[in-house]
C-alpha positions in Angstrom: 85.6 88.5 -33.4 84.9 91.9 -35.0 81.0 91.8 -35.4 79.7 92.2 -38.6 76.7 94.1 -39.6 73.2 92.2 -40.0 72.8 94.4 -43.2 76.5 92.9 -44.5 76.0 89.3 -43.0 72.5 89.6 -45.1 74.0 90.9 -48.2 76.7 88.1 -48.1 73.8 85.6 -47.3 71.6 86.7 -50.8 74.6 86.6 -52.3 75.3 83.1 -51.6 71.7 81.8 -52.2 71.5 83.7 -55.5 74.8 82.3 -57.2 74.5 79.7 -59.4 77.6 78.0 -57.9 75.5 77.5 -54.5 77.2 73.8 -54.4 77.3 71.7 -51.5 80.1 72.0 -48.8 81.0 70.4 -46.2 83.2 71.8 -42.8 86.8 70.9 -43.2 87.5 71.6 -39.9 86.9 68.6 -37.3 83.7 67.0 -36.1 81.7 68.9 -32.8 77.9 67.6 -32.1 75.8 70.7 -30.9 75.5 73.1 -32.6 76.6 76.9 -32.8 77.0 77.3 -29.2 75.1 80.8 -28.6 71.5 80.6 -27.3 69.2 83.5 -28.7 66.7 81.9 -26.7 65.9 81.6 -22.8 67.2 78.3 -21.8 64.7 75.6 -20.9 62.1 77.8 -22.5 60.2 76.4 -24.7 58.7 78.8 -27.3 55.6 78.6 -29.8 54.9 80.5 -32.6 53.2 79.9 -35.5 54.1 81.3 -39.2 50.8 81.8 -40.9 49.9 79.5 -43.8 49.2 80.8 -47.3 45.9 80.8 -48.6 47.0 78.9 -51.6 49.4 75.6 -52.1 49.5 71.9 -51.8 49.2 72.4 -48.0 45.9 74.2 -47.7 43.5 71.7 -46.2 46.1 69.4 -45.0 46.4 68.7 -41.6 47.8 71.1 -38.3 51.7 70.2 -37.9 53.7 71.1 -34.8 57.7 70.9 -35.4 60.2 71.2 -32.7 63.9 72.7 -32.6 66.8 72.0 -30.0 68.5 74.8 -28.0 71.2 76.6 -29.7 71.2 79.2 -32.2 71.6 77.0 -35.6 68.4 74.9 -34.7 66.4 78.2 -34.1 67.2 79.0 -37.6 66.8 75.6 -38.8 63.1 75.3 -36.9 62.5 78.7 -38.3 63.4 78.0 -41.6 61.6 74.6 -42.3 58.5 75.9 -40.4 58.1 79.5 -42.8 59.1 77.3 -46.2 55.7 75.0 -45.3 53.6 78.0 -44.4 54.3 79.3 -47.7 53.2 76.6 -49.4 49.6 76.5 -47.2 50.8 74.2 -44.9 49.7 74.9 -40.9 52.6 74.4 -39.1 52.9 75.5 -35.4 56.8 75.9 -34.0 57.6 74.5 -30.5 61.2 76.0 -30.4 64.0 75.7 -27.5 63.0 72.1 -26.5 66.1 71.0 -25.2 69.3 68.5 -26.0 68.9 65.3 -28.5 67.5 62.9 -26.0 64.7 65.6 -24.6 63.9 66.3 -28.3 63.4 63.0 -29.7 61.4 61.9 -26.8 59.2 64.6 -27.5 58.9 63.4 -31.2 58.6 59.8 -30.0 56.0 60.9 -27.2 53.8 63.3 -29.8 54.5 66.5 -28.6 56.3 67.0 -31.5 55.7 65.4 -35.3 59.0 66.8 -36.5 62.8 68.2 -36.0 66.1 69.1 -37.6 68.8 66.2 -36.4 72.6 66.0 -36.6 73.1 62.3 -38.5 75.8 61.7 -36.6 74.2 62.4 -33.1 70.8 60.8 -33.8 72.9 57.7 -34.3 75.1 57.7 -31.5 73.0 59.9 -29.3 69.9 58.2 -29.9 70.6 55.0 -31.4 73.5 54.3 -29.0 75.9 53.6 -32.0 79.3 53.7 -31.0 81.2 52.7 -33.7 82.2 55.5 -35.7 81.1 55.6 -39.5 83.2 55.8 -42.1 81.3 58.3 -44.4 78.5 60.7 -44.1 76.5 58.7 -46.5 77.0 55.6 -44.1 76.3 57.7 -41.3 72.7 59.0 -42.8 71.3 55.5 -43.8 72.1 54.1 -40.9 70.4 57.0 -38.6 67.7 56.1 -41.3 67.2 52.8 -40.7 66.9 53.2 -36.8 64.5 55.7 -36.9 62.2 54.0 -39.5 61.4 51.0 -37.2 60.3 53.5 -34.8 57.5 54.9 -37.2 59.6 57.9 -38.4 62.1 58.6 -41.1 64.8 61.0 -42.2 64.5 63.3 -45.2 67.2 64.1 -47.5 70.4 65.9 -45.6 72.1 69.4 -45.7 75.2 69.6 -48.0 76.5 71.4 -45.0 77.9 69.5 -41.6 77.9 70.6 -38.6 79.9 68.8 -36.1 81.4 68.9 -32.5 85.1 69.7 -32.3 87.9 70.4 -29.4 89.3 74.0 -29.5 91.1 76.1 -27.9 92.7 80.0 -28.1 95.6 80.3 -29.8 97.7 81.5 -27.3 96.3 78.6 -25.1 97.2 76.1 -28.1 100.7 77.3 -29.2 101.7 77.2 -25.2 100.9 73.5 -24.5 101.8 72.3 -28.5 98.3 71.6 -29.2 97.2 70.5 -33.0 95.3 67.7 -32.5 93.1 65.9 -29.7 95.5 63.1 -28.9 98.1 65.8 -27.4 95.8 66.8 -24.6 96.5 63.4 -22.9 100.0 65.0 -21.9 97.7 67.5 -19.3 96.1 64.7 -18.0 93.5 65.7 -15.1 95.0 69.3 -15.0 93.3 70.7 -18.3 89.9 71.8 -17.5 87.3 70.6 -21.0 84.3 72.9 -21.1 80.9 71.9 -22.7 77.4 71.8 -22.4 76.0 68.8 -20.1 75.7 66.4 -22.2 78.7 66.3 -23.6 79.8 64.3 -20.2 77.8 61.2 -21.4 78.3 60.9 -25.4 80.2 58.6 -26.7 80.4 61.8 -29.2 82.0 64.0 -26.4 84.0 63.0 -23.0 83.3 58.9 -23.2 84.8 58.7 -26.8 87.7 60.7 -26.4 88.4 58.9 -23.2 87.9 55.5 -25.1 89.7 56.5 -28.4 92.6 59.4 -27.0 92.9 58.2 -23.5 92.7 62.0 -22.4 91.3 62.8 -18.8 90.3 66.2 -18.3 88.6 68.3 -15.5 84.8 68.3 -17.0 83.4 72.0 -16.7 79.6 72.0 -17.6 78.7 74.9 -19.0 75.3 76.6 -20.6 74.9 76.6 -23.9 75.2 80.4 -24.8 78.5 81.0 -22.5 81.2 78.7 -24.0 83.2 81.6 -25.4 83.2 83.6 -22.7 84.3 80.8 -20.8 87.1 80.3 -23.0 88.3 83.9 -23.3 88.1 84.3 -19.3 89.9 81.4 -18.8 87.4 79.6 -17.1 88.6 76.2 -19.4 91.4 75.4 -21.5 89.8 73.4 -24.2 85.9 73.5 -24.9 83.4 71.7 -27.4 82.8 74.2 -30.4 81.1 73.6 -33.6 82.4 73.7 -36.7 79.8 76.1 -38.1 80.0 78.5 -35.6 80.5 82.0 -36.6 82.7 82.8 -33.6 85.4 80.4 -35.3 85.6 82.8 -38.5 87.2 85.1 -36.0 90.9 83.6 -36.6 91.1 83.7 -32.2 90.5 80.2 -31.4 92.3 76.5 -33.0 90.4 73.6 -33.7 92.1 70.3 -32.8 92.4 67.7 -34.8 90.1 64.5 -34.3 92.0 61.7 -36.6 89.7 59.2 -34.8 86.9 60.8 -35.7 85.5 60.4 -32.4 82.8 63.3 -33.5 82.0 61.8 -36.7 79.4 63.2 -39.5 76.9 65.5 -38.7 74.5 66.6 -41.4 71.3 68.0 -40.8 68.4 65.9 -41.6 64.4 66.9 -40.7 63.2 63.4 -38.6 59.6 63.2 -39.7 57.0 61.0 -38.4 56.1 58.7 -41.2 52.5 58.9 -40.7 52.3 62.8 -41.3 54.0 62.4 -44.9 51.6 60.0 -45.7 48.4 62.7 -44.5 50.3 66.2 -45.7 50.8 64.5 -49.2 54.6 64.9 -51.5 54.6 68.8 -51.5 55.3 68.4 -47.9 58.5 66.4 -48.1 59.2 68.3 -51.4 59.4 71.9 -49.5 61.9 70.4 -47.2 64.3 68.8 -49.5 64.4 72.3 -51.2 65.4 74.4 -48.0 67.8 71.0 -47.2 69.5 71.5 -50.6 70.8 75.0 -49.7 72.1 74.8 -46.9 75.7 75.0 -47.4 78.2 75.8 -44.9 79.0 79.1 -45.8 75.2 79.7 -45.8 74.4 78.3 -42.5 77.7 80.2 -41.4 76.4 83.8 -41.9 73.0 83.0 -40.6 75.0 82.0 -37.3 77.1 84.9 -37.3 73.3 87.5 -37.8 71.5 85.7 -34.9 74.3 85.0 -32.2 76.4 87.8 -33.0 74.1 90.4 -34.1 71.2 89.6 -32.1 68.8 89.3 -35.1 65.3 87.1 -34.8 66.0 83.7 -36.6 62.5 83.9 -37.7 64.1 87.5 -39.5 67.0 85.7 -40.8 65.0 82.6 -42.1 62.9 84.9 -44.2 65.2 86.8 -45.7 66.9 83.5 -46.8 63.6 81.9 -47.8 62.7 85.3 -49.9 66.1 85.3 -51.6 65.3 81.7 -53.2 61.8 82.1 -53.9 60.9 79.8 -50.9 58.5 82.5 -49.0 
């Protein structure tokens, strides 16, 4: 993919978040459940920072909040984003980014090392929840991730127009030589096609149990590190490997998603999983500054902050400003 300039993938990003047409859209492309695969961050590390609060807003006086993100590039941005729109409203709000995969980051929330994070709908529920059977909708998907999570003492707030899902893909050259178009004809190359895709992936129903279950397919597992799925792919390291539909690298025209007609991968709109006491101490500004990031977050949004961080190498904290600015949210 021919990288683009952080100065053009800004300009397109103001551009987005200052048209009046900023509507909701979701990927077309088929489900994946981690999102963009590039780590700007050390893996395992988990990172602090704190944006400093304003001296003035609804948050001033309220108390200290730590959020958390997950490890990939899109949560960075995510964590970075919901944590500067609070300190701009006077909110203190300290960042614990790079915690890990789903299950190591709600177990922080659940355990109180966190009191916040961005979630994938569709992972929390089967991730988390253990829900196997596949939602019809993304509005089925969100209220039931909802309900779990509320008899735990948290709750979701509103969701991202954009979705951000796992999905099976491959090079072109790769797809056109084994007749690949959807999922269901990888079961032709049986144990000889080698499926790359971070660890986790092995024990989601969301990843290699539901495509076993639903397609039957029975590939060669490659774990690989969030951060080096592409290179993976263009070496030749694996056939087939679990993208994300917003990742940047897709734009590129080089690689084929594969259908998922089952929709093994589901929905996957973001949604910040708050603890419910905290809303009820940090008062309806709190929830209020979230909805409003939330609301623009459109795919082709999300999409060019993907493509500033993982492919130019920009801060996410940068990135999220710049975004923040460009709507009157910092």
């Amino acid at each position: 993919m021919r990288r683009t300039s952080f100065k053009r993938a800004l300009t397109v990003i103001l551009t987005i978040a200052l048209t009046a047409g900023i509507a909701a859209c979701g990927s077309s492309s088929k489900s994946s459940t981690s999102k963009s695969k590039t780590s700007s961050a050390p893996a395992s590390t988990v990172t602090t920072a704190s944006a400093p609060a304003a001296a003035k807003g609804p948050g001033v006086g309220k108390p200290p909040v730590t959020i958390g993100d997950k490890n990939f590039t899109e949560e960075y941005i995510l964590g970075a984003l919901y944590q500067q729109a609070l300190a701009a409203k006077g909110y203190k709000v300290t960042l614990k980014g790079n915690i890990g995969s789903s299950e190591i980051t709600y177990k922080a929330l659940s355990t109180g090392q966190i009191e916040m994070y961005p979630e994938y709908t569709g992972t929390l529920l089967s991730a988390i929840a253990g829900d196997t059977k596949p939602p019809t909708s993304a509005k089925q998907t969100y209220a039931l991730a909802k309900a779990y999570v509320q008899k735990h003492g948290f709750t979701l707030l509103a969701q991202t127009p954009f979705y951000d899902s796992d999905a099976l893909a491959a090079t072109k050259a790769f797809a056109a030589k084994n007749h690949l178009s959807t999922i269901a004809d990888l079961k032709k190359l049986g144990h000889s096609l080698k499926l790359g895709g971070a660890p986790e992936f092995a024990t989601r129903y969301a990843g290699l149990v539901g495509l076993k279950q639903a397609y039957g397919i029975d590939p060669t597992f490659v774990p690989l590190a969030i951060g080096i799925t592409y290179k993976a792919i263009d070496s030749g390291q694996v056939g087939v490997f679990d993208a994300f539909t917003t990742d940047p690298q897709l734009l590129s025209g080089k690689y084929v998603v594969l259908g998922d007609p089952k929709r093994v991968f589901g929905f996957e709109n973001v949604a910040p999983v708050v603890k419910q006491s905290v809303l009820s101490a940090e008062g309806p500004a709190f929830a209020q500054t979230l909805d409003k990031v939330s609301a623009l977050l459109t795919l082709p949004a999300i999409q060019k902050m993907n493509a500033a961080v993982a492919l130019d190498q920009q801060s996410p904290a940068t990135v999220a400003h710049t975004f923040l600015a460009a709507n009157g949210l910092a």
